[in-house]
N, C-alpha and C positions, 0 to 999 in steps of 0.2 A: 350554533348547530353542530351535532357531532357530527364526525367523521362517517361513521354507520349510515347514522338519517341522511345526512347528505349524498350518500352511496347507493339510496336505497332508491332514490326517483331516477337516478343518472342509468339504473337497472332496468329498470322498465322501460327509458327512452333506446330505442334501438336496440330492444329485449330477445329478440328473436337472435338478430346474430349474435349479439351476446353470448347466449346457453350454446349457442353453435363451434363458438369459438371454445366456449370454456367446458364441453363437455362432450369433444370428438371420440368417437370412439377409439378405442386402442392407445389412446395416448394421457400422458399424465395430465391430472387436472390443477391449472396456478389456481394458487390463492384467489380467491377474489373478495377480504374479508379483511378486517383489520387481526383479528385472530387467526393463528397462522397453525397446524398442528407443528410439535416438537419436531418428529421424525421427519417433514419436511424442509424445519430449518436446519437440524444437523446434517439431513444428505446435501442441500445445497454448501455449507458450510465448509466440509470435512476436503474438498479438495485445496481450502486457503492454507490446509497444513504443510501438505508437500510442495504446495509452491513459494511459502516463503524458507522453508527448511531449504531449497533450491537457492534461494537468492542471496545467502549468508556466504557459501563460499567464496560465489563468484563477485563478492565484492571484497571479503576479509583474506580469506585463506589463500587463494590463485598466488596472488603478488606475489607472498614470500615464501609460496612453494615452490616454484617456478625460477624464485632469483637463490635462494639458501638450497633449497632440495635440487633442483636440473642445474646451477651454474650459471645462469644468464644473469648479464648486468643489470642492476636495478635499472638506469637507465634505459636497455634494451625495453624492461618488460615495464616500463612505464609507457616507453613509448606506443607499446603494443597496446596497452590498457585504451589510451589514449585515442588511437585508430578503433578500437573495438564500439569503444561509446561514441563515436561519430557515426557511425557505419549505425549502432544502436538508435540513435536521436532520429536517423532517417529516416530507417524503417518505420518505427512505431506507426506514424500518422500512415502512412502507408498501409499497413496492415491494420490500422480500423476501417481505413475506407474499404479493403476488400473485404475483409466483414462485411461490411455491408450491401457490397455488391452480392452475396451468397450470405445472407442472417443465418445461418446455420449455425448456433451457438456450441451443441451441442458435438456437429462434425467436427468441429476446427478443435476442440481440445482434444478429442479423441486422438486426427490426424497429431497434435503437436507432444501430445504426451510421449510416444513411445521414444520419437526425436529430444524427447527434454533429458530421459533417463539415459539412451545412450551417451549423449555430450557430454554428460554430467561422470558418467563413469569414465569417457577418454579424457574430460578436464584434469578428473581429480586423482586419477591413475594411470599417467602419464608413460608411452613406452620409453626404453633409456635411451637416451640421444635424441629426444624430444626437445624442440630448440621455439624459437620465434613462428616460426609459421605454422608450427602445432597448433601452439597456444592461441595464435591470433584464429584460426580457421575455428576451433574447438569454442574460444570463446563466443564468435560472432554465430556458432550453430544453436549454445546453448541459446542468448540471449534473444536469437530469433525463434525458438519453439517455446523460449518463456515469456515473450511478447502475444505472441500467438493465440497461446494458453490463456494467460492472464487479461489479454482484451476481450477476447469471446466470454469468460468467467466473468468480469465483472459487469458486462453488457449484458449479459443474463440477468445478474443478481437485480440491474435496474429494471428491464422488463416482464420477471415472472410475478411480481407483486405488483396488484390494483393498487392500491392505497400507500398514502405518507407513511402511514405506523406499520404497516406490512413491510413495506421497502426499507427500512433502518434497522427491524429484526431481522431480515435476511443481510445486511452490511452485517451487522454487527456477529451475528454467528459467521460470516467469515471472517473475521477479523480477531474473533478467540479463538479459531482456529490455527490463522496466521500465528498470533502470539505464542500458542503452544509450538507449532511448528520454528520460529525463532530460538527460543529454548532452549530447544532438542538440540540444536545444530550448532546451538553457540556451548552447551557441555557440550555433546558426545563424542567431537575429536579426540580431546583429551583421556575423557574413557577409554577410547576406544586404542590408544596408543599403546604402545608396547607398556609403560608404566601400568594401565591398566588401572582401576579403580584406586587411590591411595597410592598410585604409584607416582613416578616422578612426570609422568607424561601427563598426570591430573593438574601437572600443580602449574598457575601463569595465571595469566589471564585471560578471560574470553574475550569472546567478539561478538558483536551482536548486527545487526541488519534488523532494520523498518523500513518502511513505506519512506519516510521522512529521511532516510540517513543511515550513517552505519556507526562501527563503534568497533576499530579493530584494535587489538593488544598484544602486545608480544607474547607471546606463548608457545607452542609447540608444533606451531604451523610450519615449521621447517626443518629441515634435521630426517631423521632415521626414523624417530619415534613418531614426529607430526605425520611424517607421509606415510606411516603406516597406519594410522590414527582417520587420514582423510581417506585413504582407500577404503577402507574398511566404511569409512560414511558413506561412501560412494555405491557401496554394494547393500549398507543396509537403506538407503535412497531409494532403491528400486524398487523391491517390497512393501515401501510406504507408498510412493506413487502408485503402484496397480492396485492398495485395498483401497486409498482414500478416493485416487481419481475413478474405479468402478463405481464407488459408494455414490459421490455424484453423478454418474453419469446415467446409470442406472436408476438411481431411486428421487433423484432433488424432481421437482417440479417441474415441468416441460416449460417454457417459456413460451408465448405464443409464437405462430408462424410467420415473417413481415415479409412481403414483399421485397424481393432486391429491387436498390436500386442502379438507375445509368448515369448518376452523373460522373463526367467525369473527374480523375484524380482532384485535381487543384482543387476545381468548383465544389466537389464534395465537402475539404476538408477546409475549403476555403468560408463554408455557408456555416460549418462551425464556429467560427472564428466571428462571423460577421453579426452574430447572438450577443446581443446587449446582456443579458442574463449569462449566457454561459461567461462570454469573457470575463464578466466582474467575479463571476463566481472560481472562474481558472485563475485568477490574478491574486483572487484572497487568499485561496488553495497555493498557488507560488510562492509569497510575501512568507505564509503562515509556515510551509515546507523548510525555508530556508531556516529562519527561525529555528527548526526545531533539528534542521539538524547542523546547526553549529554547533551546540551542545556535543551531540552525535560522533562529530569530526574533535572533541577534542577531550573527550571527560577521562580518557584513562591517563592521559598528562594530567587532568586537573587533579585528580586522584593523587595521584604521583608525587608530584611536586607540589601541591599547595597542602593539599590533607596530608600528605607525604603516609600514605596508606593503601600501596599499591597490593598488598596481598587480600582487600577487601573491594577489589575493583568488582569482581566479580558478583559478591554478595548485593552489592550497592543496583547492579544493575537486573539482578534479580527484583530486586523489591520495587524497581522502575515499573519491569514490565510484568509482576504479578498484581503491583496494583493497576496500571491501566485493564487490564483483565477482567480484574473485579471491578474496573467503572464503568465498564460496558452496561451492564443491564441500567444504572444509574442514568444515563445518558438516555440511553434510549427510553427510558419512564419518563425523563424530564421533558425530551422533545415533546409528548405526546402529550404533556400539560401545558408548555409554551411556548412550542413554535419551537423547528430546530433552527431558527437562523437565531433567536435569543438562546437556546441552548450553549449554540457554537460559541456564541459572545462569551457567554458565564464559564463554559470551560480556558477560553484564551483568557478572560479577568485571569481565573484561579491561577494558570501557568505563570501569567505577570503578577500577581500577589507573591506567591511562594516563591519562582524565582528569582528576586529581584534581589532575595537574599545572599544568592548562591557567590556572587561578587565577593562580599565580603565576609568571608570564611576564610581561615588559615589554619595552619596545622592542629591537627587533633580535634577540628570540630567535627565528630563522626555521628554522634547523635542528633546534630542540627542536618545535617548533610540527609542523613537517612530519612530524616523529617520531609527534607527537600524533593528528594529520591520518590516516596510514597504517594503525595501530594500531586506533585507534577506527572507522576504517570498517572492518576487517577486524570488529572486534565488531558492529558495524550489519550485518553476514551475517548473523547468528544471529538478529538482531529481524526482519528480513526474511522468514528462510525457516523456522523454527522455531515460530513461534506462530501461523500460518494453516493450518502442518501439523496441529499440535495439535488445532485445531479440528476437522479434517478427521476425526483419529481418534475424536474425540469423537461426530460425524457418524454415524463407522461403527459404536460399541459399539449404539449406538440402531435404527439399521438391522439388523443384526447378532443384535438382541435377547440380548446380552451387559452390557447394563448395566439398572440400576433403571428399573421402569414410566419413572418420570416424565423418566428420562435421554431412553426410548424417543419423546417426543415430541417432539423436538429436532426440525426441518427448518430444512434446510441455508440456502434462501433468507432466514428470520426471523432465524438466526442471523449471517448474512454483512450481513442490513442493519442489525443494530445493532454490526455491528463495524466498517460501514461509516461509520455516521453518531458512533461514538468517535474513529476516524480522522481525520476531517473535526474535530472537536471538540477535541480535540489541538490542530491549528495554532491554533484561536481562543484556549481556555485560556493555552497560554505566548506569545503576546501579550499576550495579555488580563493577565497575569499579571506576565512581564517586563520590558517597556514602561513600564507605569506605576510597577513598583520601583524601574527603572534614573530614571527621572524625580523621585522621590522622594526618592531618595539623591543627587540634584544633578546626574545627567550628562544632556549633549546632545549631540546628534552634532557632531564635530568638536573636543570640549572636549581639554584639554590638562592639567590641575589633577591635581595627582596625588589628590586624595580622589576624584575622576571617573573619573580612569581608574582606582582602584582598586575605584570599586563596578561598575565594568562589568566588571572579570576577574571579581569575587564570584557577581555574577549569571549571568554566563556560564560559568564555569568548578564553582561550587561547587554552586550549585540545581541542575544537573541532577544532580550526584553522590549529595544527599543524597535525591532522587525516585529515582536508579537503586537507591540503599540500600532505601527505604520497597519498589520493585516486588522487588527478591532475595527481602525478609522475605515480602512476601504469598504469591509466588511457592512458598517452603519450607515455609511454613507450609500451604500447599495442597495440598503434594505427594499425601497418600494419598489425595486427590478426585480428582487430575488425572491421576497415574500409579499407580493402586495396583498394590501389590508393592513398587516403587522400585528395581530387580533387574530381577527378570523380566521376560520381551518384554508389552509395554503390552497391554492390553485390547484389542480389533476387531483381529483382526490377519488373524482368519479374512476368508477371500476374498470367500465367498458361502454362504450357507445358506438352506434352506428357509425360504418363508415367515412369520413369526410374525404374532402376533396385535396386531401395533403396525398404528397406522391406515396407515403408510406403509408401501410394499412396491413390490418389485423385481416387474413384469411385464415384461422385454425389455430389448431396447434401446433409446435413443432414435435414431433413424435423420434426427430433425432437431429 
């Protein structure tokens, strides 16, 4: 049975409040459709640009602007880093559950926006004699108003779509947003540098930041030229934030209205956790995170030293993320013929097919490499846009009251801040993890020894294969929690139905 036909009876049961919710006046009307109009998936979309365009410095750039451009010991501003994302990890779950004591999707980015853009301009435009406790206060501000932001944002994006196939074209337009927004941020320091187009401040490597990881390069991120380069990002950051975040706020879809809830902290984020479903499905999400970005943490040495091709780091990492870009739509087709939990699987095959080659590559293999490059982002669609879907419908069985009591306590803000604060936890692990392997087994950047450069293709090529191996297993072996049936159209697929007796419930629209 489609999606539609099965949509269409679940409409008529508890059809009154239904039309009531989805048709208040004054307020934007959700989807309730597997077809969704364009202009509603790019306004919701169009805010994933400036928030990932946000997330690149504060993971790439800060460090060694901070230690080369202000004077502070690497070690000082490690340690700073260090206290930042502690204080970061904490919050997160934190701030879903207040979410959800005020579901106000719509207020919380507003309130956290205007605070993302100031941070983001005293981060990256530092006064002189700016030392440690700048940095650390400035970072812990950003991080908090782009926590803020981005839980409210993607607790939306699961709640304003009735349906499976709705709910993964709203991930997925923000998610080609995000990627544009990436980009952007990982050129335009360098444009933007005193070198200036063609000039010498173009020329390094980038840095790039995902969901999954980051990908930082020596380049011009510190010096005269870098910090003129980031300021200058920093002021053109603003103007992005108030066309893209009005665009959403203004025009994407109202999300419906839920009820806060009382429970309290722990219990909240505690009932999250206690989700047979959600855990397996945050465990795949963790497994599969790590995986992807060891990679992440190490490809401009692998670059470097194994292809010994570091003036093409760049190029390499463009074609990563201009083909996961273009897998977006692919992905999202595919789910909608077999199920995104088989989706998910076919995309982590592809990434273990293609990369399993990346291991054994040595100098001058640049057209195998590129091959590798193309491929494997076109699999990074599917980690992208497939497992925030998921969640989504998970979201919805509970709302829905189509899934077990305790599924039903699921809220969306508890659930997006501990996927929030795995996300974040990902890059630290395969550092954490990489870093000190690739140092263990002898290499250092720059080295040339073939036992060096062979244990950095190992680490780089072969660790993530056999973590994408461990997330497939978990993943398959979860299947009848996460999609039962394994066939038939997934659980919550209905639109909207009356009332139930779960603490959270649909009264309206949210109108802001």
């Amino acid at each position: 049975m489609s999606d539609r036909a099965r949509a269409a009876p679940d409409r008529h049961h508890g059809g009154g409040a239904c039309a009531r919710a989805a048709c208040a006046p004054g307020a934007g009307r959700a989807p309730d459709a597997d077809r969704v109009e364009w202009g509603a998936l790019l306004a919701y979309g169009a805010l994933g640009l400036p928030l990932a365009f946000a997330a690149l410095p504060i993971y790439v750039h800060v460090p060694r602007l901070y230690a080369e451009g202000l004077g502070l010991s690497l070690a000082l501003v490690g340690a700073v880093l260090l206290a930042a994302r502690v204080v970061d990890a904490i919050t997160d779950p934190l701030i879903g559950w207040a979410s959800d004591r005020l579901p106000r999707r719509r207020l919380w980015i507003a309130l956290a926006l205007p605070a993302l853009g100031a941070g983001m301009l005293g981060l990256l435009v530092p006064p002189a004699g700016a030392g440690a406790g700048w940095l650390f206060a400035l970072l812990v501000a950003v991080s908090l108003a782009y926590s803020v932001a981005s839980i409210a944002y993607n607790a939306w994006g699961a709640e304003v779509a009735s349906t499976p196939a709705a709910r993964t074209r709203f991930v997925a337009s923000r998610e080609a947003f995000a990627l544009v927004g990436v980009v952007l941020a990982a050129a335009l320091p360098g444009l933007l540098g005193e070198g200036g187009i063609g000039g010498t401040a173009g020329v390094g490597q980038s840095a790039v930041a995902t969901e999954g990881g980051a990908v930082g390069g020596v380049g011009e991120a510190g010096g005269d030229g870098g910090a003129a380069g980031l300021a200058r990002l920093a002021w053109l950051f603003l103007p992005l934030l108030v066309v893209f975040g009005l665009w959403t706020l203004w025009r994407a879809p109202a999300p419906p209205r839920l009820a806060a809830t009382h429970a309290p902290v722990w219990r909240g984020l505690r009932a999250a956790l206690a989700d047979a479903a959600f855990l397996r499905l945050l465990a795949v999400f963790a497994v599969n995170g790590i995986a992807a970005a060891i990679p992440s943490a190490t490809v401009l040495f692998f670059v470097a030293d194994v292809l010994q091709a570091e003036a093409l780091a760049g190029a390499f990492l463009a074609v990563y993320f201009l083909a996961a870009a273009a897998g977006l739509p692919l992905w999202t087709r595919l789910s909608q013929r077999i199920g995104k939990l088989r989706a998910w699987l076919a995309g982590m095959a592809l990434a273990v097919a293609v990369f399993a080659w990346a291991g054994l590559l040595g100098s001058g293999d640049l057209f195998a490499y590129a091959c590798i490059c193309a491929l494997s982002g076109l699999a990074l669609g599917a980690d992208l846009t497939l497992p925030p879907s998921m969640l989504a419908d998970l979201l919805a069985r509970g709302r829905d009251g189509r899934a077990p009591a305790r599924a039903c306590a699921l809220e969306a803000g508890a659930c997006f801040g501990w996927w929030s604060f795995v996300t974040k936890a990902n890059l630290a692990l395969a550092a954490g993890l990489a870093l000190p392997l690739l140092a263990l087994l002898g290499y250092a950047p720059g080295a040339r020894e073939p036992t060096a450069v062979a244990a950095l293709g190992a680490v780089y090529g072969f660790a993530p294969v056999a973590l994408k191996l461990a997330a497939i297993a978990l993943l398959w072996h979860g299947r009848a929690v996460l999609d039962p049936g394994m066939g038939d159209d997934p659980p919550g697929i209905a639109t909207c139905v009356a009332p139930t007796s779960v603490d959270r419930r649909r009264t309206g629209n949210d109108g802001g």
